[in-house]
N, CA, C and O of each residue as an XYZ file, in Angstrom:
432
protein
N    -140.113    138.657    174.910
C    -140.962    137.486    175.028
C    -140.924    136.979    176.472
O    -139.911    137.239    177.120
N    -141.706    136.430    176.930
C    -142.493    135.668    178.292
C    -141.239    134.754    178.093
O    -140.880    134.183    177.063
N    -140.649    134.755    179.359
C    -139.564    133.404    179.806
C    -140.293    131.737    179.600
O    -139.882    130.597    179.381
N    -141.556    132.403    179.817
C    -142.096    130.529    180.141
C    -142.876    130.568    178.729
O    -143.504    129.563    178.395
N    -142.856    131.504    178.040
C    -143.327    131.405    176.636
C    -142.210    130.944    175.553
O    -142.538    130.281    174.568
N    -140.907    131.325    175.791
C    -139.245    130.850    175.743
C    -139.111    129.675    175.790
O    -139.140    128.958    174.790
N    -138.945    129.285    176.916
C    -138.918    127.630    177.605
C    -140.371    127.202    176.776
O    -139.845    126.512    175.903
N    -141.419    127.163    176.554
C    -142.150    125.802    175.951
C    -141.674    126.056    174.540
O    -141.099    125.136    173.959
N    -141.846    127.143    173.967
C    -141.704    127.062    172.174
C    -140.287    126.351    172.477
O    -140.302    125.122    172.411
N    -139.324    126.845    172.733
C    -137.927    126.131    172.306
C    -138.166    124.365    172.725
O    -138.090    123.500    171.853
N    -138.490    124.005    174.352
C    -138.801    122.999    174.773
C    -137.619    122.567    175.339
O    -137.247    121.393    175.334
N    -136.970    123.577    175.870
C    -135.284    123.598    176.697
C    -135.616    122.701    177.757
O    -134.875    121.828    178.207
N    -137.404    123.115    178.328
C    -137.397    121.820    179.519
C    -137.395    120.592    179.415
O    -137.020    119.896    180.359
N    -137.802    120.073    178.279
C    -137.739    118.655    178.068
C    -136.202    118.205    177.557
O    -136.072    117.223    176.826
N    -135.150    118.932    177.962
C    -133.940    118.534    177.559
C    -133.091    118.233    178.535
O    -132.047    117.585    178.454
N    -133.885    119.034    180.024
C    -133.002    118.827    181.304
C    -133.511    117.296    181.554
O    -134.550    116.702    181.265
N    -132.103    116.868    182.337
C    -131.924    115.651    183.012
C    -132.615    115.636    183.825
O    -132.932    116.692    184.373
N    -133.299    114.009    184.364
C    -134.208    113.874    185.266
C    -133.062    114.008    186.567
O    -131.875    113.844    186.283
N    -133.385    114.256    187.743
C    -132.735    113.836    188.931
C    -132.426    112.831    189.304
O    -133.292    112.205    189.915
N    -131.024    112.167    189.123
C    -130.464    110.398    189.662
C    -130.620    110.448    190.947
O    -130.319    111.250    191.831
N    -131.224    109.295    190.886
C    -131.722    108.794    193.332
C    -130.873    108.116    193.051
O    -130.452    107.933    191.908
N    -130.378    107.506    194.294
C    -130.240    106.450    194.570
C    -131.176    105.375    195.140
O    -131.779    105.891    196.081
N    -131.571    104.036    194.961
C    -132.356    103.019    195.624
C    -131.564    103.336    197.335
O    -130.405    103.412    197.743
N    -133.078    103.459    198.019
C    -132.700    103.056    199.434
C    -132.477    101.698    199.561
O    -133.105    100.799    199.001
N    -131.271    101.570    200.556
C    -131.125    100.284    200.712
C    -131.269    100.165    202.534
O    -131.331    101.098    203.334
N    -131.295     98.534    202.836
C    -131.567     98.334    204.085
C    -130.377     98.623    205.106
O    -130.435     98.364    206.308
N    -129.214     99.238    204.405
C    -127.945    100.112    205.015
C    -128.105    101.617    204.986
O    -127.305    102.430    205.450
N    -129.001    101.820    204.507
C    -129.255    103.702    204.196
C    -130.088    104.082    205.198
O    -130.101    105.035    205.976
N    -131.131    102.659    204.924
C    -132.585    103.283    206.503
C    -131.509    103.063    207.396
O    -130.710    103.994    207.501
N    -131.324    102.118    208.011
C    -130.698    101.920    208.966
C    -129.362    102.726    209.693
O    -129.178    102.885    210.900
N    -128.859    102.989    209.034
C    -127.965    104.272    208.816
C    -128.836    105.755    209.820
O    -128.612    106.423    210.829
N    -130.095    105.622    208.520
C    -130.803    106.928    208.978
C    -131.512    106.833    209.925
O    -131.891    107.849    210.508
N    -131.915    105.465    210.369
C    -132.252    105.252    212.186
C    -131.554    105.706    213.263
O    -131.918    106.317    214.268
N    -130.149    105.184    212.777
C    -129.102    105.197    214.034
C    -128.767    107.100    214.053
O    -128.436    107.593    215.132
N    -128.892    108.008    212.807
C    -128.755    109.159    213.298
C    -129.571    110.003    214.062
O    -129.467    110.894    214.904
N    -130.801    109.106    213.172
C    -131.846    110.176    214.121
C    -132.076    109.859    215.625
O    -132.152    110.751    216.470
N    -132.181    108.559    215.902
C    -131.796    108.374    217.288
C    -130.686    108.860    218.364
O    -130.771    109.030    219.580
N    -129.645    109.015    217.479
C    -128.214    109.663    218.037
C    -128.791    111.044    219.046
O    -128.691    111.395    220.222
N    -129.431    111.542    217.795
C    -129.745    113.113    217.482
C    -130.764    113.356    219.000
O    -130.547    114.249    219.820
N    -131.750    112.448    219.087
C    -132.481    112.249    220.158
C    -132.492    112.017    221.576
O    -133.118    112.579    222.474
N    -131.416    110.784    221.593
C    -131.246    110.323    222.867
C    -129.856    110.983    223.493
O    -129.562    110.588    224.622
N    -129.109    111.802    222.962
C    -127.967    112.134    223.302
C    -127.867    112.649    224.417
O    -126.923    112.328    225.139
N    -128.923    113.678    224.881
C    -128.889    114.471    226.240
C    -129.965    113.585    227.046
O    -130.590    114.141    227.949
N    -130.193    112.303    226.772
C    -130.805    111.800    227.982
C    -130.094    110.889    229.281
O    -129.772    109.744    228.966
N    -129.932    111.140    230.144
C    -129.318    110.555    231.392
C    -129.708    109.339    231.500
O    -130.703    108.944    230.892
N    -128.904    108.463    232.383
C    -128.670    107.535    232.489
C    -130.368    106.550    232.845
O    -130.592    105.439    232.367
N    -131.203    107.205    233.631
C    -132.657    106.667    233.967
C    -133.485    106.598    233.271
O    -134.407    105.809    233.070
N    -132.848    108.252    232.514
C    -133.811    107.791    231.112
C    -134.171    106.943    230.173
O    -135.235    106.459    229.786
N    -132.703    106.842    229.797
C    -132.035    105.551    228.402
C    -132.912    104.069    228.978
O    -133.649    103.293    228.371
N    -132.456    104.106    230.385
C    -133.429    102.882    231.027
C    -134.816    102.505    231.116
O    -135.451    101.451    231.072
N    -135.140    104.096    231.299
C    -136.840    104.074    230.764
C    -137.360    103.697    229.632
O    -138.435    103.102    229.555
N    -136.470    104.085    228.426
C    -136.899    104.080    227.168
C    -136.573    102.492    226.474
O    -137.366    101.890    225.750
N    -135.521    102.110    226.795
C    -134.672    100.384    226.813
C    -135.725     99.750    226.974
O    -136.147     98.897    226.194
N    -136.491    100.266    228.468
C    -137.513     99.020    228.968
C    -138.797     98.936    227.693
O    -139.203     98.163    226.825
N    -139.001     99.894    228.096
C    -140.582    100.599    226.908
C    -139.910    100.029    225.323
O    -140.739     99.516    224.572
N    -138.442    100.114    224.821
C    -138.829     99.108    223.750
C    -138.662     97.744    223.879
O    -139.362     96.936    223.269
N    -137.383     97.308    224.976
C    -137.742     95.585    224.881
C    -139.060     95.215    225.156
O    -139.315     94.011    225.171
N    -139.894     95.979    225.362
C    -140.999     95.176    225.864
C    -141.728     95.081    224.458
O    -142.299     94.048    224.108
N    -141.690     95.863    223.920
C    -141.728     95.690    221.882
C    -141.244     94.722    221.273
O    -141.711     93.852    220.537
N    -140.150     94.991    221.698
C    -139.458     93.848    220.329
C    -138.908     92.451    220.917
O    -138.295     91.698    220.160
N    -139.136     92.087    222.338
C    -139.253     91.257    222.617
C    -140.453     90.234    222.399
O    -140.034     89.078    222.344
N    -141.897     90.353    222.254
C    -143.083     90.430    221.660
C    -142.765     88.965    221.088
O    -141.642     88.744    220.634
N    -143.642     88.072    221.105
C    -143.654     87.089    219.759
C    -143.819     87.662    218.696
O    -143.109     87.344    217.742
N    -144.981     88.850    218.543
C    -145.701     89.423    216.806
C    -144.322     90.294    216.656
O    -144.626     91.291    216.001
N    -143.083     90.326    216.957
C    -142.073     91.413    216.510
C    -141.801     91.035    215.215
O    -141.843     89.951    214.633
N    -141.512     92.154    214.887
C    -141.084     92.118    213.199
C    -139.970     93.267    213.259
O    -140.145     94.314    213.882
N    -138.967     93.002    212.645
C    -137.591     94.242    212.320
C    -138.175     94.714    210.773
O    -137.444     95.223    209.924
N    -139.218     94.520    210.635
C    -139.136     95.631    209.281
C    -138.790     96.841    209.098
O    -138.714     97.652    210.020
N    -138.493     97.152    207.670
C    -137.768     98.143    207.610
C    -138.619     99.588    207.815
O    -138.198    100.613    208.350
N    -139.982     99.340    207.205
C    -139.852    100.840    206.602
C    -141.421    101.338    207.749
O    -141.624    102.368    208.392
N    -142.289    100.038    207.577
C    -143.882    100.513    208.367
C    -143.526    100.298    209.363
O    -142.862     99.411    209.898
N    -144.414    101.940    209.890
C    -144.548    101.597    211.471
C    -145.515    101.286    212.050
O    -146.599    101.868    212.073
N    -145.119    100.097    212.701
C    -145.956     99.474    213.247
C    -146.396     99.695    214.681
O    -147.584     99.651    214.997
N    -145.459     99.924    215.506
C    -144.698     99.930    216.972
C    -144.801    101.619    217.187
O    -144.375    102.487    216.426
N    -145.661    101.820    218.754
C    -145.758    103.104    219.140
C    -145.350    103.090    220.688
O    -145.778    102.422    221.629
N    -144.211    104.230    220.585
C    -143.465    104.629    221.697
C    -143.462    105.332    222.608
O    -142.471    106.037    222.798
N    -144.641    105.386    223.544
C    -145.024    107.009    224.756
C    -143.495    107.686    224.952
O    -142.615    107.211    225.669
N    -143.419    108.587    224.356
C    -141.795    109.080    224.646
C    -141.953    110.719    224.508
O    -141.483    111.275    223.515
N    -142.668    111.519    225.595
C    -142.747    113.090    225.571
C    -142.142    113.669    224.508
O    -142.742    114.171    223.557
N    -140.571    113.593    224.692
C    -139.710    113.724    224.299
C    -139.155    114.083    222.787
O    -138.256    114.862    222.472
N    -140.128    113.118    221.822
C    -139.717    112.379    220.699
C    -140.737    112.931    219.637
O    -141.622    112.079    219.710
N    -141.011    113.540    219.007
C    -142.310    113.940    218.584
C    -143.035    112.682    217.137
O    -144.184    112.519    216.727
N    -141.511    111.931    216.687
C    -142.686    110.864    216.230
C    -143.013    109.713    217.370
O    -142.084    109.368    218.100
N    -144.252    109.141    217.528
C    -144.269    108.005    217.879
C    -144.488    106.700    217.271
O    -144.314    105.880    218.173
N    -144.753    106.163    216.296
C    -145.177    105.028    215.924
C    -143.704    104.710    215.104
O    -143.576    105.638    214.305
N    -142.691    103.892    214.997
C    -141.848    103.438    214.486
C    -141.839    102.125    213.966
O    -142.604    101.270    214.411
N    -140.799    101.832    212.794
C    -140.678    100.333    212.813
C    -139.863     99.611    213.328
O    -138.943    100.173    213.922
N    -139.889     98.414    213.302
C    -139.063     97.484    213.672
C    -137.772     97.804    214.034
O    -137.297     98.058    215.141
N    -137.099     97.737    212.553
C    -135.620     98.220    211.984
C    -134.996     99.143    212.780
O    -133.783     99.108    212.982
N    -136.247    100.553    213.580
C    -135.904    101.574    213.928
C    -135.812    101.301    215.370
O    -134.973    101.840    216.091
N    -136.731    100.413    215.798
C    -136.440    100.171    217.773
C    -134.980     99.475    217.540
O    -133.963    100.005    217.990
N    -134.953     98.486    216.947
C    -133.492     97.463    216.870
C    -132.388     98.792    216.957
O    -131.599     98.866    217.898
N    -132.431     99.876    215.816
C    -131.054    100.793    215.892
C    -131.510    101.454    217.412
O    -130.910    100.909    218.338
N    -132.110    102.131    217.674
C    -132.777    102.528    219.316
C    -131.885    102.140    220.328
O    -131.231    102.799    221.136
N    -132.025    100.565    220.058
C    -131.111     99.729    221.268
C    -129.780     99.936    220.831
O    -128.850    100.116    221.617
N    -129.664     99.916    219.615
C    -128.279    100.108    219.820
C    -127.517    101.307    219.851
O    -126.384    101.379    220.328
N    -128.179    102.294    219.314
C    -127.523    103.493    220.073
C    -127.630    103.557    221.721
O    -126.571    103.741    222.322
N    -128.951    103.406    222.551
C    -128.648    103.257    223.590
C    -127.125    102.801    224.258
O    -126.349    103.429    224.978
N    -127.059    101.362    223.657
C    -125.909    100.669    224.404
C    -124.674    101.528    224.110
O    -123.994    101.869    225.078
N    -124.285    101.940    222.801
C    -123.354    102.751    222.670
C    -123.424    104.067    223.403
O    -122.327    104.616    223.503
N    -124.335    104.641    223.883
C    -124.217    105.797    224.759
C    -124.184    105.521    225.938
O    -123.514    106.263    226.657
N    -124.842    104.444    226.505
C    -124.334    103.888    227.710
C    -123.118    103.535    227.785
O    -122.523    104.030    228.742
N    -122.350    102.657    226.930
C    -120.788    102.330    226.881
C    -119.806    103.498    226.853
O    -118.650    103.388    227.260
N    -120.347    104.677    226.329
C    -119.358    106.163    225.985
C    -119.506    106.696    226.996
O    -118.862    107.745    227.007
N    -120.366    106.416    228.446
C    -120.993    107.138    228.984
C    -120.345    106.770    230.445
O    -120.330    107.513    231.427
N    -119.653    105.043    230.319
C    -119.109    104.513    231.247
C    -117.558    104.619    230.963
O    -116.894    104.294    231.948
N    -116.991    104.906    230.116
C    -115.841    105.302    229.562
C    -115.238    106.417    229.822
O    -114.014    106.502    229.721
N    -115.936    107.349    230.161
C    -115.640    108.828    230.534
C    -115.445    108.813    232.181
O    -115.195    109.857    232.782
């Protein structure tokens, strides 16, 4: 007999468990900001980080700024980077990986 003729007569598929998520939370994005940024800015030198610092305070300094989490609102000329439009949540972790690679960077 046909495997997938197997599986519906018996109906073995409707017995498997759905897949448990977890709810994203505003510690999970954020989390997953600060890696992917890690991941990004790591090999950029010191003029760079400065280039890119400026290009977002000038974002999120803004009166219309918003730290939301998830839409992007905010677009970043960054060669470099192949997404550009980010949110809020995601320039805020930005800066702060910056500063931490600048601080690891003056430490050495």
């Amino acid at each position: 007999m046909n495997i997938l003729k197997q599986i519906f007569q018996t109906g073995e598929h409707a017995e498997q468990q759905p897949v448990k998520t977890e709810p994203m939370t505003e510690a999970k994005v954020d989390f997953s900001f600060r890696i992917y940024w890690t991941k990004m800015a790591r090999n950029w030198n010191a003029p760079r980080r400065m280039e890119v610092r400026q290009q977002v305070l000038s974002l999120t300094e803004a009166a219309d700024f918003h730290r939301n989490l998830i839409e992007k609102r905010y677009t970043l000329r960054l060669d470099d980077i192949p997404e550009q439009t980010h949110s809020g949540a995601s320039l805020m972790a930005l800066l702060e990986v910056l500063a931490a690679l600048d601080k690891m960077e003056e430490s050495e």
